[in-house]
C-alpha positions as CSV (number, residue, x, y, z in Angstrom):
1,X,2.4,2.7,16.8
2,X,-0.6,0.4,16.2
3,X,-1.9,0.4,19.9
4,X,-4.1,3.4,19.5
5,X,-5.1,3.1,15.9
6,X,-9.1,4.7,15.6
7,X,-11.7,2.2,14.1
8,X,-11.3,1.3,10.5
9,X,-14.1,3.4,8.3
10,X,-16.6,1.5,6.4
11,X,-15.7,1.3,2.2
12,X,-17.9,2.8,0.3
13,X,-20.8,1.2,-0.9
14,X,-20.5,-0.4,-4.0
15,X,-17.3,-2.2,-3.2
16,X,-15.9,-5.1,-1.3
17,X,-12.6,-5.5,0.6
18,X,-10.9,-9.3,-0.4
19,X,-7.9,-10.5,1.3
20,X,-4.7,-10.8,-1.0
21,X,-4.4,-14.6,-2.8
22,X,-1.4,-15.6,-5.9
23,X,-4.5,-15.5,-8.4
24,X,-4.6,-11.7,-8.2
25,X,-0.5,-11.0,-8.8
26,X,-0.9,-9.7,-12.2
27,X,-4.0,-8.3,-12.0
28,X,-2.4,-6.5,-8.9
29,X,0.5,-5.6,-11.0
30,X,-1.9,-3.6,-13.8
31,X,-3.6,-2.1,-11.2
32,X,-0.4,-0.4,-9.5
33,X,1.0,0.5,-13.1
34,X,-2.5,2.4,-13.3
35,X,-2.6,4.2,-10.3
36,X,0.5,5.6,-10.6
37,X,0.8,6.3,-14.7
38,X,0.2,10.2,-13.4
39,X,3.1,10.5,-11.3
40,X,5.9,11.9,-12.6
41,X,8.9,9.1,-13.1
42,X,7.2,6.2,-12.5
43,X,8.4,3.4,-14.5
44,X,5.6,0.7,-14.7
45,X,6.6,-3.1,-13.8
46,X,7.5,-5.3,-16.0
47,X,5.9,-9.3,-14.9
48,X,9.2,-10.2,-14.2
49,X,10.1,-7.0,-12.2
50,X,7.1,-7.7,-10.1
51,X,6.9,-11.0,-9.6
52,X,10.7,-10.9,-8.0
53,X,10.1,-7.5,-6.2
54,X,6.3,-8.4,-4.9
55,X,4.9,-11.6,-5.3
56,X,8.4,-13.9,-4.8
57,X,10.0,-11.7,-2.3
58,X,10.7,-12.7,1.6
59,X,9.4,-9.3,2.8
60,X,5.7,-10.0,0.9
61,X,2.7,-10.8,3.5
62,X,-0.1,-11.7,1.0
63,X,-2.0,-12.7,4.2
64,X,-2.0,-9.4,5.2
65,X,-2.6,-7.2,1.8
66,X,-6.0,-6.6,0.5
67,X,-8.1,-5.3,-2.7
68,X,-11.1,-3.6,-3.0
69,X,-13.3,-4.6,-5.8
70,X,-16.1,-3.2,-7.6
71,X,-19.2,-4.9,-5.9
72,X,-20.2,-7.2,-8.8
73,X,-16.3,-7.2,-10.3
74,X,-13.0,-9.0,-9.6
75,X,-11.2,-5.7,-11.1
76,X,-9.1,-4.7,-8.7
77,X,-9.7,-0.4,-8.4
78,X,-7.8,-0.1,-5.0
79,X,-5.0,-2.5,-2.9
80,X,-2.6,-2.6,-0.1
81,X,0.3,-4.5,-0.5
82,X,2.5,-5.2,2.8
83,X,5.5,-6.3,3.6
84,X,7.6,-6.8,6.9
85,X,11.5,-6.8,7.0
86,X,12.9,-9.0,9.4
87,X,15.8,-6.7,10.2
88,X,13.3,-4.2,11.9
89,X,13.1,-6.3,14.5
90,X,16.5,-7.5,15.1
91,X,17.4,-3.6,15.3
92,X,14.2,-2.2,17.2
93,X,13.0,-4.7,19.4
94,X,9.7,-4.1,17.8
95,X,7.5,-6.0,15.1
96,X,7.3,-3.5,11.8
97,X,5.1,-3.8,9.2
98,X,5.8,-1.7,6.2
99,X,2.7,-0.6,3.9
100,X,4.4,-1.1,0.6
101,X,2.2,-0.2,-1.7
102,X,-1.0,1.4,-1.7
103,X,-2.9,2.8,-4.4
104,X,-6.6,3.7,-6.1
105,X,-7.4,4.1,-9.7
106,X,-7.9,7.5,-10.6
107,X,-11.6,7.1,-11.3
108,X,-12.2,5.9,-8.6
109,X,-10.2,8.2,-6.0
110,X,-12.0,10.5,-3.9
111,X,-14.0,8.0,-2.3
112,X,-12.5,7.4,0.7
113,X,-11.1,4.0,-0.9
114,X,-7.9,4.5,0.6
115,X,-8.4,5.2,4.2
116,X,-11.0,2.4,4.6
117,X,-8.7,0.1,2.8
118,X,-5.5,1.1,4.9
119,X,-7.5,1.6,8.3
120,X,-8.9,-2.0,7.9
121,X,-4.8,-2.9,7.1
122,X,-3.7,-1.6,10.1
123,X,-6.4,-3.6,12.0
124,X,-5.3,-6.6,10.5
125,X,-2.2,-5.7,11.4
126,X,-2.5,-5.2,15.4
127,X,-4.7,-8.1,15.0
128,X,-1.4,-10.2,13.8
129,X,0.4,-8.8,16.7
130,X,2.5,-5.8,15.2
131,X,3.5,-3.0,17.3
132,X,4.0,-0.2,14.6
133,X,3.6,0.5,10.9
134,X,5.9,2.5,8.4
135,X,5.2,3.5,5.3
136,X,6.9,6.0,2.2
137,X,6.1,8.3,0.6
138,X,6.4,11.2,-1.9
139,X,5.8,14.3,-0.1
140,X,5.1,15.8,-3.6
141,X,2.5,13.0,-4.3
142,X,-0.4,14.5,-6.3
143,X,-3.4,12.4,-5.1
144,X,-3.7,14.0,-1.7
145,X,-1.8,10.5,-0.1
146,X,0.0,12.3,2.3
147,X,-3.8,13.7,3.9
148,X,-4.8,9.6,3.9
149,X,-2.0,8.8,5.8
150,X,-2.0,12.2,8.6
151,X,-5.4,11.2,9.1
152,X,-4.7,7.9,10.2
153,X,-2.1,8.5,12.5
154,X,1.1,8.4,10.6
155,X,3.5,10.7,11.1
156,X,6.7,12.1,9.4
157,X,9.6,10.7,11.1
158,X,12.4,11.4,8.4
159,X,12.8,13.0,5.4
160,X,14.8,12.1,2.2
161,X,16.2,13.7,-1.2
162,X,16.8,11.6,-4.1
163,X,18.8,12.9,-7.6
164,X,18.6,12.0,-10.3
165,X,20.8,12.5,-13.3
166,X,19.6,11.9,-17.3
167,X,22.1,10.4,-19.5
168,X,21.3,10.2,-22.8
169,X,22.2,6.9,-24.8
């Protein structure tokens, strides 16, 4: 629930937070293939792939999804990318917004990029007049994600298994 959400931490110095605009989708797109080259079966995305699951879909809420940039730089090091799915509503009663993607390079991880980044997000988000954000993620996620998001208020509500099976060619 976003009605109780603590106050956004400051970023770092030597950065800057920029709202989301259509000039950034590919840069975006690198960025996200970068900050998640280290976990394990990730498939980067192709411009097509992106542009019809990000930039071109219904859910996307550029508005609403930010960067963080190097002070002096328009290299994109850290973003959230959100989304809301009309359905949520329709089922819950509730306006959702759905974090869904979020991500810092690794060199410049351990910053505390990501919890100012999202804690500003979710600000923007009440702001807008959400009641609640979702988010998921991998509960074996090596970059200490799952920390981020405890210590801004998210909580497990379900858990999943996926399989996968290898077929060779």
């Amino acid at each position: 629930p976003l009605d109780a959400i603590q106050p956004a931490r400051r970023l770092p110095s030597g950065y800057r937070l920029r709202v989301y605009d259509e000039s950034m989708a590919d840069t975006l797109r690198q960025a996200h293939n970068a900050a998640f080259l280290d976990h394990p079966d990730f498939t980067p995305f192709s411009e097509g792939l992106w542009r019809q699951t990000v930039n071109e879909s219904r859910s996307f809420r550029p508005h609403l999804s930010f960067v963080v940039c190097p002070e002096h730089s328009d290299e994109i090091v850290a973003y959230v990318h959100t989304a809301e799915f009309e359905g949520d509503l329709i089922a819950t009663g509730r306006r959702q917004v759905c974090v869904g993607k979020l991500g810092t390079l690794r060199g410049h991880r351990g910053k505390g990029l990501a919890t100012a980044l999202l804690g500003r997000a979710l600000h923007a988000y009440r702001e807008a007049g959400y009641d609640e954000a979702s988010l998921s993620v991998d509960s074996a996620n090596p970059t200490g994600a799952l920390g981020v998001y405890r210590g801004l208020g998210f909580a497990v509500e379900s858990r999943w298994t996926n399989y996968v099976m290898t077929v060779d060619a």
